[in-house]
N, C-alpha and C positions, 0 to 999 in steps of 0.2 A: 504494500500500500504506500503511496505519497502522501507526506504530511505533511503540510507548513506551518512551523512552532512560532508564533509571534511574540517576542520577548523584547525587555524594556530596551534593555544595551548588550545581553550575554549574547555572545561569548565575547564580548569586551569590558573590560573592568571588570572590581570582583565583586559587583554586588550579587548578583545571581547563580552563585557555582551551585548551591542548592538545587537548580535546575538540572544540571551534569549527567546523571543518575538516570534519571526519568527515561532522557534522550537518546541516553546510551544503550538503556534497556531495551527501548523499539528501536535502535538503530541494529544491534546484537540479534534481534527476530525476525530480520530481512528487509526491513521494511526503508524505502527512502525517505531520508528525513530532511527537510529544507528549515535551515534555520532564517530568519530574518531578523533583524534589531530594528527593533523600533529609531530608536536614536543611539547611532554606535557612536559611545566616547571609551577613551581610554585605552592601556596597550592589549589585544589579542590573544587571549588567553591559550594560546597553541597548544600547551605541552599538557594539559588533560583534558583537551577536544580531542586529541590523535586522529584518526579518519576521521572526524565528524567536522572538522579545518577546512574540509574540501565543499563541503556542505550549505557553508555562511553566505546569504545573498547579502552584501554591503552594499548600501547608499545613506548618503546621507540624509536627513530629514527634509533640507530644502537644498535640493542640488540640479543642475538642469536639467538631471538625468528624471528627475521626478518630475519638475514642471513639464517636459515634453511628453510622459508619458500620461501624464494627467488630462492635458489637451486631446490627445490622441485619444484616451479611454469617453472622454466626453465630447466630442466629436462622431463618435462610433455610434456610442448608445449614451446619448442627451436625454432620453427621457426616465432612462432606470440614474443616469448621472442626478436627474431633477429630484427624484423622489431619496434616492439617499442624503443628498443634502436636506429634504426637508423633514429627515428624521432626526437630525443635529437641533431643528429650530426647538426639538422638545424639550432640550438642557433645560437643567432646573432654573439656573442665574446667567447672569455673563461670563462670569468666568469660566464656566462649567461651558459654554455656549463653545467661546474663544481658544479654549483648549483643544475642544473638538476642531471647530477650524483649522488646526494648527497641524491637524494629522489628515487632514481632509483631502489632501492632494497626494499624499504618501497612501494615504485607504486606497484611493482611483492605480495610483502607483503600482499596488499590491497586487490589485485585479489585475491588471496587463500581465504581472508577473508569471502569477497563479494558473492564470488559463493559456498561457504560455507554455510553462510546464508540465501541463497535466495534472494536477496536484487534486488530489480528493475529498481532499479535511484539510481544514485548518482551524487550527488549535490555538488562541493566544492566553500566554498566563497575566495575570492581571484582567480586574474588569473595569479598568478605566481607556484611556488612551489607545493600549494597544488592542481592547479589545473594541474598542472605537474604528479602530484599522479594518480588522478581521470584520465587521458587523460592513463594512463601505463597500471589501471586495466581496464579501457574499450577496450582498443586495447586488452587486453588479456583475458577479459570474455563476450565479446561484449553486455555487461550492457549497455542499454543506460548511457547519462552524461551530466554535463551540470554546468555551475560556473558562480559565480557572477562577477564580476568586479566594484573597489571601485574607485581607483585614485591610489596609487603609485603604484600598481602592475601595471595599463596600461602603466604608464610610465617605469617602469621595463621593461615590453615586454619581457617578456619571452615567446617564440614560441606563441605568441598571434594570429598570423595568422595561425600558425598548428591547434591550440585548436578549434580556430572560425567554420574553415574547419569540423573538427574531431568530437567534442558533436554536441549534438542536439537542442542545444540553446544557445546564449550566454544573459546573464544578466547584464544591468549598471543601476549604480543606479541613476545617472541623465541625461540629454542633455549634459553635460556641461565631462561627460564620457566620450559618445561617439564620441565629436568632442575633444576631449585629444587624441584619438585611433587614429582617421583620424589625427593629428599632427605629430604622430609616425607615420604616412607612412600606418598604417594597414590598407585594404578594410574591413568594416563592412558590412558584409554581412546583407542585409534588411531581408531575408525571415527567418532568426534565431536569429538576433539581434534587442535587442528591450529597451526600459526604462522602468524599477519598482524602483520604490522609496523602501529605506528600511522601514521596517512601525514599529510604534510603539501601544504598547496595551490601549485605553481610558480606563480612569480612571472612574467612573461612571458620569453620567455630575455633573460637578460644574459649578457655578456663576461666575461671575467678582467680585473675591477679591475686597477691600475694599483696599486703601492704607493702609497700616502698621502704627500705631501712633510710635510715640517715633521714634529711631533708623531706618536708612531706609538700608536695609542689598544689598548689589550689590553682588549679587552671579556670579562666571566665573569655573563654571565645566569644567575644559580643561587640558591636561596635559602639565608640563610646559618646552615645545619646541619652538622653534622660530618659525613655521610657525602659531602657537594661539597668539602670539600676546600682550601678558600681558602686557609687557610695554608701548605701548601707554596705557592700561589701568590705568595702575599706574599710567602715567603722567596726564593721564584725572583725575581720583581722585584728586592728589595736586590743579588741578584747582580749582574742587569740594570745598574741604576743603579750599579755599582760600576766595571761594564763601558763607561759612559758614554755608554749608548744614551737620546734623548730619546725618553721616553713618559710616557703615563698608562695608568693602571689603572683602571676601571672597574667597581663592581661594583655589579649591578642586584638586590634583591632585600629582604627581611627576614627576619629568626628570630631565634634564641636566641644567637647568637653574633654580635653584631651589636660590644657591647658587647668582648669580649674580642680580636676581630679589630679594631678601631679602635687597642685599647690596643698589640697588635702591630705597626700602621701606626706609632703614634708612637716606640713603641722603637726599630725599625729607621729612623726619621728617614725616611719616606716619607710621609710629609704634606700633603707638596707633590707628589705625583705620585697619591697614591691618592684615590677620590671615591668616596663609597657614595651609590648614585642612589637607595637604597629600593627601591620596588615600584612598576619601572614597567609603565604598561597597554603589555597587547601589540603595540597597532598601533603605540605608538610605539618598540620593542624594533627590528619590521620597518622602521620606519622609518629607524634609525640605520643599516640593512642595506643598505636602498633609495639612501641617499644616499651611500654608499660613505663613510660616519665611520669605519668599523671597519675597525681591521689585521688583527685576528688577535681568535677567540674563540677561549677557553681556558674548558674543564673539567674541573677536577686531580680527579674523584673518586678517595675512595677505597673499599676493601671493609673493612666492620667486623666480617665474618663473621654466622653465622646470617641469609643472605637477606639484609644488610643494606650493600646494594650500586644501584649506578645498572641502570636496566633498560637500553630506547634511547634516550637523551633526544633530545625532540621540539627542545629549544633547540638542538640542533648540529646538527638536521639543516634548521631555519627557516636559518638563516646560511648552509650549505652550499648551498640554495636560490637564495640571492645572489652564490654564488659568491665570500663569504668564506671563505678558510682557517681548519681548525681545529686544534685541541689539545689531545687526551685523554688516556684511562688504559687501562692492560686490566684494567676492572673488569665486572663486572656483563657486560650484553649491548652494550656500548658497541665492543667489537671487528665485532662482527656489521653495526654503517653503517661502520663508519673504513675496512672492509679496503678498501685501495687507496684510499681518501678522505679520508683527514685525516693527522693524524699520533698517532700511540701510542707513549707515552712508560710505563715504570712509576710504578706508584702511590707515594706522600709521596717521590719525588724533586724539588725544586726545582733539581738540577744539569740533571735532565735537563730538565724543565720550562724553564728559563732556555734551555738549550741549541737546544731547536723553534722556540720563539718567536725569538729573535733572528734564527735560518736563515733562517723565514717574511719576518720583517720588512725584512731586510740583501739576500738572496738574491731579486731578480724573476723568474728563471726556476725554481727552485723555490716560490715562491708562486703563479706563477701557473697550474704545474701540481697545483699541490696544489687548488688553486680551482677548476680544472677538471674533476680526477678528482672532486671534492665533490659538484658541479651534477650529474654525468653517474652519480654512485652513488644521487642520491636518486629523480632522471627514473627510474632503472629498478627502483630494488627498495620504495622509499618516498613513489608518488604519490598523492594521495589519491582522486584518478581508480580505482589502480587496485586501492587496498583498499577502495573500496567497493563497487566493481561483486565483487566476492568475494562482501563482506558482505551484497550485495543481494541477490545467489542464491540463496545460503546462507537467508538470511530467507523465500524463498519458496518456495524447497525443502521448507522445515518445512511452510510456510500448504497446498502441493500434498499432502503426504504426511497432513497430517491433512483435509485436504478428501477423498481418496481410502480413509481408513479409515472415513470417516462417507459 
């Protein structure tokens, strides 16, 4: 089968390696995968796309290459061009309006592409923008379509009730999705809308690690934005270290708050125990997983209300994978992997946060059952085995159902 994955920037930059998995799984099952970026910034992630490199259709959002194709598409067929524009006019505001606009040439872009290559499905992750794209060229090559949905694009809402209407499936990635949709006022439609976890690839089976002698390392993969939460983590450490436990803290990642959490590091005189790694590439994240470096990862998010919360994040369930112990929050859909697989603490607590992590670390027979339930929650509700084979049906279910109306 042909697929075109419509994605924000990946395989450029690292905000989306999460994606990697998915692609690779239907790429691994025969199937041709077209990738596109929505707006490619940043260096090309080559070396864990491997064959999937060959794959990338690159343009840039507004580049001539798009404006001639856009004329051309709407030139051809002006009056499907008509009516997909005037499914933009239904944005909720202006800027909601304007944004759309903004992909609107690159959507027409898409269609030429799409019915160029043959392409069957297309799929884009995100239900804003990119699925804004996907929802322009299916009104204009009647491709089936169909998008994921994470957490701030639902709260975005961008035509979220046109799109639901429009493709032939809609995808969220937890419970905790689909009742953020119904908060925004959207009717989710049952007979299209459904939950798939995003899934991640096992590692071959490994054991319950051993506690770590020496140095006990608190790893926090996250990037450093307010709603992950590092500060109660920092504060929890000072406890830690008050308590006399040897560790470090680790944290992998970059943002906005990079600057203001270091000046916390030094006030609390954790200096010497805290390391900001930056942004490290993915395989070497699985790698510190692989070689059993990690005690314990830990991610203190928090909820900032309006939608503005952790979905499932894919980094605690990559570690749970290794059968490293984790450490979270009941925020977001983050309860939906923990339950019975990690441990759930409440959110901007660092008593309690201090409290897990030291059990984890001090405690071998509670670690290495925490480790255990981890490995043994992802094998079963978050493999990427078996959210693809879903997603694959699903995908051709559409391609039979419109092959059978024509």
């Amino acid at each position: 089968m042909k697929i075109a994955y419509i994605t924000s920037t990946f395989p450029y930059g690292n905000g989306e390696s999460f994606l990697f998995p998915e692609m690779t799984e239907i790429y691994s099952r025969g199937n041709e995968l077209i990738i596109i970026p929505m707006h490619p910034r940043g260096p090309l992630s080559v070396d864990p796309l491997a064959d999937l490199s060959r794959y990338v259709l690159h343009e840039r959002l507004f580049s001539l290459n798009v404006l001639s194709a856009a004329l051309l598409e709407s030139l051809h067929h002006p009056v499907r061009t008509l009516k997909s524009f005037k499914l933009l006019l239904k944005s909720r505001n202006t800027h909601v309006f304007f944004k759309n606009i903004a992909v609107f040439l690159k959507g027409l872009w898409l269609a030429v592409n799409v019915r160029m290559l043959g392409v069957e499905h297309i799929h884009a992750h995100w239900a804003s923008t990119t699925a804004t794209m996907a929802l322009i060229a299916s009104e204009q090559t009647a491709i089936p379509w169909s998008f994921t949905a994470h957490r701030w694009d639902i709260v975005d809402n961008n035509l979220l009730q046109v799109k639901l209407a429009h493709s032939s499936f809609s995808r969220f990635i937890s419970n905790s999705a689909i009742r953020l949709a119904q908060q925004q006022g959207v009717r989710v439609l049952p007979d299209k809308s459904f939950v798939l976890h995003m899934g991640v690839t096992l590692p071959d089976e490994v054991g319950c690690r051993s506690r770590p002698t020496g140095k006990q390392i608190i790893f926090c993969p996250a990037n450093l934005i307010p709603v992950k939460g590092h500060k109660y983590l920092i504060e929890a450490c000072s406890i830690l270290q008050s308590r006399g436990l040897d560790f470090e803290l680790w944290i992998a990642g970059t943002g906005i708050l990079r600057d203001a959490l270091e000046k916390q590091v030094n006030d609390l005189e954790l200096t010497d125990v805290c390391r900001f790694l930056g942004q490290l590439p993915h395989s070497d994240v699985l790698s510190l997983y692989q070689q059993g470096s990690v005690s314990v990862v830990v991610l203190p998010s928090i909820d900032m209300g309006n939608g503005l919360h952790e979905g499932i994040p894919v980094a605690l369930m990559e570690a749970m994978c290794f059968s490293v112990p984790v450490v979270s929050t009941y925020t977001g859909g983050i309860s939906e992997l923990l339950e019975g697989g990690g441990v759930l603490v409440p959110a901007e607590n660092p008593a309690a946060l201090a409290a897990a992590i030291e059990k984890l670390v001090l405690d071998d027979v509670h670690r290495d059952r925490i480790a255990k339930a981890g490995r043994e929650r992802v094998e079963t509700g978050f493999s990427v085995k078996m959210v693809v084979s879903e997603l694959l049906g699903r995908f051709k279910m559409c391609n039979a159902a419109l092959t059978n109306r024509t």
